[in-house]
FIKE-570345 format. One line per 8 residues: for each residue x, y, z of C-alpha. Coordinates in nm, 2 decimals, always signed. Each point is the difference from the previous one (the first is absolute). Layout:
BEGIN
X,Y,Z | ...
% end
This chain:
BEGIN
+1.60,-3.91,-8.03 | +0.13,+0.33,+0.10 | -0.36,+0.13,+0.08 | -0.06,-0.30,+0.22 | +0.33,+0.06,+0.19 | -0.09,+0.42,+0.04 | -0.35,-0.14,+0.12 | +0.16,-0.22,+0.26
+0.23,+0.28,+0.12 | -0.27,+0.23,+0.03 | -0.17,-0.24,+0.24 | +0.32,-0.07,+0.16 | -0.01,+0.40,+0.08 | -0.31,+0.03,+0.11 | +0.02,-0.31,+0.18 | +0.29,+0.16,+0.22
-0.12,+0.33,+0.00 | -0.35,-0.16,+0.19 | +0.25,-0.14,+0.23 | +0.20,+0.33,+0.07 | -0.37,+0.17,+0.07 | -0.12,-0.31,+0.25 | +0.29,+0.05,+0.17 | -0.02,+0.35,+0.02
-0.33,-0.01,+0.09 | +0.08,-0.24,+0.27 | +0.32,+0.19,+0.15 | -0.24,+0.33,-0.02 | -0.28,-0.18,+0.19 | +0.22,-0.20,+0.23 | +0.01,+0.05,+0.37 | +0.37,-0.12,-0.06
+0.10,+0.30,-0.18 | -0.25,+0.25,+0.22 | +0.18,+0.34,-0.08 | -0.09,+0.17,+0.27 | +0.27,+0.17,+0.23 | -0.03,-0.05,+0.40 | -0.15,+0.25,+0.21 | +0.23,+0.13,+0.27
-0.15,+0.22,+0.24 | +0.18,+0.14,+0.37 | -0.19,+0.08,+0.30 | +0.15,+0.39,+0.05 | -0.08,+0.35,+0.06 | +0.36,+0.07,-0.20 | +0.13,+0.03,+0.34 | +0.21,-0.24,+0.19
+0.19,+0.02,+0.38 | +0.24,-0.31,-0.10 | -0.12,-0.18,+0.25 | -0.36,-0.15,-0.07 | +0.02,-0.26,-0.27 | -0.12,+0.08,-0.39 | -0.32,-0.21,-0.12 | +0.06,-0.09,-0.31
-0.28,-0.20,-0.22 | +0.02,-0.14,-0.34 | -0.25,-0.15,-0.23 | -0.03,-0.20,-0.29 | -0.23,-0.29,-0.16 | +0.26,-0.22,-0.15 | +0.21,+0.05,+0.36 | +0.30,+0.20,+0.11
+0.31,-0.21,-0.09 | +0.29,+0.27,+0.19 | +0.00,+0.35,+0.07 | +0.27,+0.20,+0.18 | -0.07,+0.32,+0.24 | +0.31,+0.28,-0.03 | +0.08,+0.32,+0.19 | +0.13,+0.27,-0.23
+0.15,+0.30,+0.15 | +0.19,+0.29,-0.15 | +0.31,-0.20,+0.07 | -0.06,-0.41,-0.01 | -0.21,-0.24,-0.06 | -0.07,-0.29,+0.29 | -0.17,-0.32,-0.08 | -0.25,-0.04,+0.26
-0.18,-0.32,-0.13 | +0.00,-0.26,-0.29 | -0.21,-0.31,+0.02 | -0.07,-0.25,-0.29 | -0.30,-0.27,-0.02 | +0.02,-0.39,-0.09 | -0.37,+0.05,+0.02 | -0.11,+0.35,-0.14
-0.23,+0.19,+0.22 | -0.30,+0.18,-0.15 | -0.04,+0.22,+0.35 | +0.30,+0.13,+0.20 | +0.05,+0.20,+0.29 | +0.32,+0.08,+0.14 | +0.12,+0.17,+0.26 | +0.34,+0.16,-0.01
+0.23,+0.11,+0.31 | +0.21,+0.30,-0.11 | +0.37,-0.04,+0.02 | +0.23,+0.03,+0.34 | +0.17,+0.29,-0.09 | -0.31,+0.15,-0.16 | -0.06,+0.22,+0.32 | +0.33,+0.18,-0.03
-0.08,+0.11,-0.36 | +0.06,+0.34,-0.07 | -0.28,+0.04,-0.32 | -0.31,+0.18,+0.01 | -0.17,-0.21,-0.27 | +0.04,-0.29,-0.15 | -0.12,-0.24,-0.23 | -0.14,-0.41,+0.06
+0.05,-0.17,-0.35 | -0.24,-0.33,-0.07 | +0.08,-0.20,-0.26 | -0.26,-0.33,-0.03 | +0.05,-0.23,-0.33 | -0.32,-0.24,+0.01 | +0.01,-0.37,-0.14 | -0.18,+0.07,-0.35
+0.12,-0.17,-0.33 | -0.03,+0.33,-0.21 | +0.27,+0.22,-0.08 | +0.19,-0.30,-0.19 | -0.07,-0.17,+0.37 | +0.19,+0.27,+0.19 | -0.35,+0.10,+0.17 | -0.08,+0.32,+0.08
+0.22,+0.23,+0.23 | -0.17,+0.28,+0.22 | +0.24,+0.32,+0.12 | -0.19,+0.26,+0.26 | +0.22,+0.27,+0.17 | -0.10,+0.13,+0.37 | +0.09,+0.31,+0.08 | +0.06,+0.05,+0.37
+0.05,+0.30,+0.24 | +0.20,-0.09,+0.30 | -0.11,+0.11,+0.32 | +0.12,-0.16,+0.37 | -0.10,+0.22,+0.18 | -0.23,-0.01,+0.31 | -0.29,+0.27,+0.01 | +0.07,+0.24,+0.27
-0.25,-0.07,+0.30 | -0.06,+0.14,+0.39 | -0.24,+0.14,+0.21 | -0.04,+0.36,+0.08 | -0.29,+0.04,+0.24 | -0.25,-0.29,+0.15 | -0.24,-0.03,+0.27 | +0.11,-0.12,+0.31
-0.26,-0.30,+0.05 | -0.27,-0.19,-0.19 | -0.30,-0.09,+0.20 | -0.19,-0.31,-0.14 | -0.27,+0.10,-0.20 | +0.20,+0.35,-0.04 | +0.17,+0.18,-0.20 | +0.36,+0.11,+0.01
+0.18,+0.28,-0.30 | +0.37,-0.05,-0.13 | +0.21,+0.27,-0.25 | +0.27,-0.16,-0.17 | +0.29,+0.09,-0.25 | +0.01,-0.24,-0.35 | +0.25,+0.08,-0.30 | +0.09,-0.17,-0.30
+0.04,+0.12,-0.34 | -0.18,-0.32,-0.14 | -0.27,-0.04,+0.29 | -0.25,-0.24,-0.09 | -0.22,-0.10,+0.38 | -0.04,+0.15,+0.28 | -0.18,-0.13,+0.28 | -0.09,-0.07,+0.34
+0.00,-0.39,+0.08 | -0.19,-0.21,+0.24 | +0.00,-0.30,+0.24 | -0.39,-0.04,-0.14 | +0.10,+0.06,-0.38 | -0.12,+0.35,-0.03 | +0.17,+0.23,-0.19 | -0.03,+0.36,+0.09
+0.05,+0.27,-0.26 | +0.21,+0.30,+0.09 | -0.07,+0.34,-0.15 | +0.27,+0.26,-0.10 | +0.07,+0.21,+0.29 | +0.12,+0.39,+0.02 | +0.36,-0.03,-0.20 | +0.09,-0.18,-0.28
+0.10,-0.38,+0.09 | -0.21,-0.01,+0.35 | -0.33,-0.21,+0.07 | -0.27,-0.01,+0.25 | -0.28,-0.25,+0.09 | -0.22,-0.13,+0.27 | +0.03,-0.32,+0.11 | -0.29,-0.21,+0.20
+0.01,-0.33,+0.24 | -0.36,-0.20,-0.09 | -0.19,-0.13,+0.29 | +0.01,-0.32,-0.14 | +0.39,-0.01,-0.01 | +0.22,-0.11,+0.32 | +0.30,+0.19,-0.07 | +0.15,+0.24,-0.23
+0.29,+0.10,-0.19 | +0.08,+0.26,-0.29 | +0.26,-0.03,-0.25 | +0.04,+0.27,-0.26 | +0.16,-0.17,-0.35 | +0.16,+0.18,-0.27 | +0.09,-0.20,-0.32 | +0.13,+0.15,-0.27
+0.03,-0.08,-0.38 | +0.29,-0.24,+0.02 | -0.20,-0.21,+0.33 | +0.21,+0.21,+0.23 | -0.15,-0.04,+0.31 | +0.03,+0.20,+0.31 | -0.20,-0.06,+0.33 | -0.06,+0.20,+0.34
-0.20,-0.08,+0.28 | -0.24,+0.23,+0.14 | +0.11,+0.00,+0.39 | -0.35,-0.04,+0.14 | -0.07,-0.04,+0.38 | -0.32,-0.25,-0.01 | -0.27,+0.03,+0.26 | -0.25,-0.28,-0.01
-0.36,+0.13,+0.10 | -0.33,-0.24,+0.08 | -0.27,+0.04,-0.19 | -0.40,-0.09,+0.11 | -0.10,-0.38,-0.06 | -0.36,+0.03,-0.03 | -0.24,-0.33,+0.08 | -0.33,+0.05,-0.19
-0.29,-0.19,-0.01 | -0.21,+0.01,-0.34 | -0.41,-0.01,+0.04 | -0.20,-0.14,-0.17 | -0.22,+0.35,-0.02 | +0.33,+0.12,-0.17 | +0.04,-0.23,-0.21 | -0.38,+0.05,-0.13
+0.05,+0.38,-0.01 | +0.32,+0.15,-0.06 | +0.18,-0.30,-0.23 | -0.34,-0.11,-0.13 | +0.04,+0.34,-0.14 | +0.31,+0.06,-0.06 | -0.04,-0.35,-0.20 | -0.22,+0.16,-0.25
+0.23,+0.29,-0.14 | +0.32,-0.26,-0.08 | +0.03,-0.26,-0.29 | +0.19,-0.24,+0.23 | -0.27,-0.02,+0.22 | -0.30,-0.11,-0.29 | -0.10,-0.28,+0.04 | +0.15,-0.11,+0.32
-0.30,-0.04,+0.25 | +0.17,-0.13,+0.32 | +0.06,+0.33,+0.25 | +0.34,-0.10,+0.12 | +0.14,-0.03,-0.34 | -0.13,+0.30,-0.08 | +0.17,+0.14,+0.30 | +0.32,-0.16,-0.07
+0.00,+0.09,-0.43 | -0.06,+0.39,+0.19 | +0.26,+0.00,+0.23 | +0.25,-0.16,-0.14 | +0.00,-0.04,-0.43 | -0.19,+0.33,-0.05 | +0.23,+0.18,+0.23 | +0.30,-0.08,-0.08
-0.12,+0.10,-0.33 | -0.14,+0.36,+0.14 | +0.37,+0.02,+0.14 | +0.19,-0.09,-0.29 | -0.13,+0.30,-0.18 | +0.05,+0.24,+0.28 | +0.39,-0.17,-0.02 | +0.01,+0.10,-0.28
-0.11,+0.32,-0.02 | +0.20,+0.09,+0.26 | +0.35,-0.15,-0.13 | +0.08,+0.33,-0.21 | +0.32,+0.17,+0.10 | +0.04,+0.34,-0.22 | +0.35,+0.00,-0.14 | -0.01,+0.39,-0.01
+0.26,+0.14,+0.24 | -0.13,+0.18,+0.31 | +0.19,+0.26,+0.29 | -0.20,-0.12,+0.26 | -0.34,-0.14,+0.16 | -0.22,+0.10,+0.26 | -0.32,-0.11,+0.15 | -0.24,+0.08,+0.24
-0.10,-0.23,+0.26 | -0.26,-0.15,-0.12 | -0.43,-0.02,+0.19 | -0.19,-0.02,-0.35 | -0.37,+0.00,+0.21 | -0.04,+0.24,+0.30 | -0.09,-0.10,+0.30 | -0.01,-0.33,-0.06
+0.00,-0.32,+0.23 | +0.23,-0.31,-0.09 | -0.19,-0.31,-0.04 | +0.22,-0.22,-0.13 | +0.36,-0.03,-0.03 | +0.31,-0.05,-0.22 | +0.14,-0.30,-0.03 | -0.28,-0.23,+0.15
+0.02,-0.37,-0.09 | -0.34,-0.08,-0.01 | -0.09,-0.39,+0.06 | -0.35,-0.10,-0.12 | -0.19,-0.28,+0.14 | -0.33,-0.14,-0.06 | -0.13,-0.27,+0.28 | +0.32,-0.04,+0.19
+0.16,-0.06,-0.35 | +0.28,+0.21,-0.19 | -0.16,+0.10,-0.33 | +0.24,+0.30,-0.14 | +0.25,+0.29,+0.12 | +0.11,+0.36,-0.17 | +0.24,+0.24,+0.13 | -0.19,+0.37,+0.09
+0.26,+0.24,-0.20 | -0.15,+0.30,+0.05 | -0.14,+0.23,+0.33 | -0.35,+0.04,+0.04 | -0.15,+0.34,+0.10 | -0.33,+0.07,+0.08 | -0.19,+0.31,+0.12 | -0.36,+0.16,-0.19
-0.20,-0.19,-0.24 | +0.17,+0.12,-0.37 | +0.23,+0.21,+0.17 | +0.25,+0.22,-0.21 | +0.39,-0.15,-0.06 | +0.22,+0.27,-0.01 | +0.36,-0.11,-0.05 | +0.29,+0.25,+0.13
+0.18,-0.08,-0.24 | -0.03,+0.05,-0.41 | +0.12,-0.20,-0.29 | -0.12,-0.15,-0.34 | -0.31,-0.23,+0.01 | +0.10,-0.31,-0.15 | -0.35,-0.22,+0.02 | -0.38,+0.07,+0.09
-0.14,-0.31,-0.10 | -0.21,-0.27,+0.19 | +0.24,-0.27,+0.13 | -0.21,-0.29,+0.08 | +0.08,-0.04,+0.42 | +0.12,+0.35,+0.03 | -0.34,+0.13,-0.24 | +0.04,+0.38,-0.09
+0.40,+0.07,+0.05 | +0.21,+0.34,-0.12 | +0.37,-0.09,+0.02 | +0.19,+0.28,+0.03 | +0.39,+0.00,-0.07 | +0.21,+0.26,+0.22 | +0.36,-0.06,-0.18 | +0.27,-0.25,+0.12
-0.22,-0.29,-0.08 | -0.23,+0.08,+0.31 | -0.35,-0.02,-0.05 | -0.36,+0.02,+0.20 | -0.32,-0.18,-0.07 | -0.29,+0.08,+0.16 | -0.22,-0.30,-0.03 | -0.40,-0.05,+0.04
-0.08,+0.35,-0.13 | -0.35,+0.07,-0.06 | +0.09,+0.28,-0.27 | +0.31,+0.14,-0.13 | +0.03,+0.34,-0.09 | +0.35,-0.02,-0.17 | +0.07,-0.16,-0.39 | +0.31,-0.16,-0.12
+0.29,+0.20,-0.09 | -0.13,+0.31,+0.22 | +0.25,+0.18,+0.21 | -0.14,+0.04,+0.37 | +0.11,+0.25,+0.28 | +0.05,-0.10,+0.36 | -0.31,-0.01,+0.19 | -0.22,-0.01,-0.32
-0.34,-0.19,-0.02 | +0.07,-0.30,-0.17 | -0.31,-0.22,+0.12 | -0.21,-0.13,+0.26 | +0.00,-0.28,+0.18 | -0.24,-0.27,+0.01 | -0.05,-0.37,-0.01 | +0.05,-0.09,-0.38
+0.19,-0.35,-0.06 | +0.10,-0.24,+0.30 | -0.17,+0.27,+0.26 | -0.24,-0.07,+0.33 | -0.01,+0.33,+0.05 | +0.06,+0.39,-0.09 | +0.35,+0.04,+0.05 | +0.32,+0.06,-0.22
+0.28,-0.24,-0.10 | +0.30,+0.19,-0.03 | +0.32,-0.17,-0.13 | +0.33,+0.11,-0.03 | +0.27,-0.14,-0.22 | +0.34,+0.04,-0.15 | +0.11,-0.19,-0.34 | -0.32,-0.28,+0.04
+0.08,-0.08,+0.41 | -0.28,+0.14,+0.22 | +0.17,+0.16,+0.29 | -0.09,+0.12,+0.39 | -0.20,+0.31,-0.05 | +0.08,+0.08,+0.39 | +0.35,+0.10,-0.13 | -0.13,+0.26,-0.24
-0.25,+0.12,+0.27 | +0.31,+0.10,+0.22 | +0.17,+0.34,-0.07 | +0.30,-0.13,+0.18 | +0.01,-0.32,-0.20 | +0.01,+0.21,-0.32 | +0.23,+0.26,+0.16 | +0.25,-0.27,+0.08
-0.02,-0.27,-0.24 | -0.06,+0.24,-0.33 | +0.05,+0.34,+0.07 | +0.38,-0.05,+0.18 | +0.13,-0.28,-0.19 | -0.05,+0.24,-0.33 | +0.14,+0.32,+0.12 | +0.31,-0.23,+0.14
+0.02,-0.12,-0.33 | -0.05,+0.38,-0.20 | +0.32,+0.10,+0.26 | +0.18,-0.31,-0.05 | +0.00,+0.06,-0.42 | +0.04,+0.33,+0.03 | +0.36,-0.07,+0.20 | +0.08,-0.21,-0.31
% end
């Protein structure tokens, strides 16, 4: 009898003991008693201007069930939120509007305090509780902005210069703002805390304005207008007529050298894929070659006007809008963004002015094509070449022999493309052919500027 009762309490043991592990097994297992904490992260640089609200985000797979947001200074401690779910939320954003008399606060740093409990069973169904600290470094201040020194006017199609002053201990952007949505780069300039750049107007733009922007850490924002006197200018609308003969010649091959072009066998789309896809593509690439500001600091920045090809002839200008028509019918258009010089068959370019050579490969329209950057974010092509003389990353003189022209690329004839640009915007090469343009526009407004800093 008594070994029969020890037997049944044996079983009885294990009995509960297979319960205790099933549930265990279940609780472990459970998405009920999930023990993972939630995941609170903050949008922040650890600065703040106590004025921008913080984004706060919390995660959690069994759902958020409260959490509470509190500034801690050396001082107090200000509730700032404290929300709690009927329906737990497994995603949360929150955004959270400092305190009114959080402006007036004295503190240098200071600390944002999350505290999210989710809606979990575990923890004898407490759930799990998440604590992150934020420390925050207080700055409302504005970065200090103005303008020193700017050109007087911007022509369309032109180019204008601005020196400006920009301080702030936690700087983060600085830049010059347009009505197109260019940004211009400025470059450190002579003394610490001053910047220079050049700004250009596109042809295909109908007005213009600047606006240099200085944000620092905290989204401090300060902005200045550049005070620019606009002058419109008319450019060349050009009516042209495509042939047939040119389409059988020049695009049939031109057609032959581009993948876009296999296998299309009608002339005019050929035309069009040349002109317009393959382009744009030819000019992204000079774009973005020429973008690059340096962010070295420089004292100053002088150029030479600028006649790369000696006694040369204009044969076509900068800024024409060329229409193209075939049968009384408008097929195409493209924007001419360079000045076309001709004078001897594979006659030497000599620009007056030296720099770094930043390309001398074959550009599709453009064919052989040395870019060479003069500082500032200008640059010059010279487009069509028949050979180049120069490699990348050379270091030319003024009035070196870089290349000769010719008709390589989108060329009917022997003659040289040459391009000017400043930060990927291709600009009136008339302006930099004028000793007086330069004198005024560059020269002055940077000597003004030296003698305005050098007052400070």
């Amino acid at each position: 009898m008594r070994r029969r009762k020890e037997k049944g309490s044996s079983v009885l043991l294990l009995g509960i003991l297979a319960v205790v592990v099933g549930v265990g097994l279940y609780v472990y297992n459970s998405e009920m008693f999930e023990r993972e904490v939630p995941v609170i992260s903050m949008q922040n640089n650890g600065y703040w201007n106590l004025k921008n609200p913080l984004e706060i985000k919390m995660d959690d797979s069994s759902g958020i069930k409260s959490y509470r947001v509190t500034l801690v200074t050396k001082s107090e401690e200000t509730l700032l939120y404290h929300e709690q779910f009927l329906a737990p939320k497994q995603s949360l954003s929150v955004s959270v509007e400092p305190p009114k008399s959080a402006y007036a606060m004295s503190e240098n740093e200071i600390k944002i305090v999350v505290e999210a409990e989710d809606s979990s069973k575990w923890n004898f169904l407490k759930g799990n509780i998440a604590l992150s600290e934020f420390k925050l470094k207080i700055d409302k201040k504005r970065p200090v902005l103005g303008t020193i020194a700017n050109s007087y006017k911007i022509k369309k199609g032109g180019v204008a210069l601005v020196v400006f002053k920009a301080e702030d201990e936690n700087l983060k952007e600085l830049y010059i703002q347009t009505n197109f949505d260019k940004k211009f780069k400025a470059q450190p300039f002579y003394k610490e805390g001053y910047y220079i750049s050049l700004l250009a107007w596109p042809v295909t733009e109908s007005t213009f304005k600047a606006t240099i922007m200085a944000k620092d850490k905290a989204d401090n924002i300060s902005r200045v207008n550049v005070p620019l006197f606009l002058k419109d200018a008319t450019y060349r609308v050009s009516n042209i007529k495509i042939s047939d003969s040119f389409l059988k010649g020049k695009i049939s091959e031109l057609a032959q050298e581009f993948t876009q072009t296999q296998g299309v066998s009608d002339s005019i789309e050929q035309f069009k894929i040349i002109n317009e896809d393959i382009r744009v593509k030819n000019e992204e690439l000079i774009h973005e070659i020429t973008s690059k500001v340096s962010s070295e600091m420089i004292d100053d920045f002088k150029m030479n006007k600028m006649y790369p090809l000696k006694n040369a002839a204009v044969v076509a200008h900068f800024g024409d809008h060329r229409l193209y028509s075939y049968n009384g019918e408008k097929i195409s258009e493209s924007y001419h963004l360079g000045l076309d010089l001709a004078s001897n068959s594979m006659a030497e370019i000599k620009p007056q002015n030296g720099g770094d050579v930043v390309f001398t490969g074959y550009n599709g329209l453009y064919g052989n094509m040395p870019i060479i950057s003069h500082g500032l974010g200008l640059y010059t092509l010279y487009g069509h070449c028949s050979s180049v003389n120069v490699n990348m990353d050379d270091k030319v003189k003024g009035d070196s022999h870089i290349a000769n022209t010719g008709k390589s690329g989108y060329a009917m004839g022997d003659h040289l493309h040459f391009g000017i640009l400043v930060q990927g915007i291709e600009v009136r090469p008339a302006e930099w052919m004028d000793t007086t343009w330069i004198k005024l526009n560059i020269n002055d407004v940077i000597n003004n500027a030296k003698s305005i800093i050098d007052k400070k």
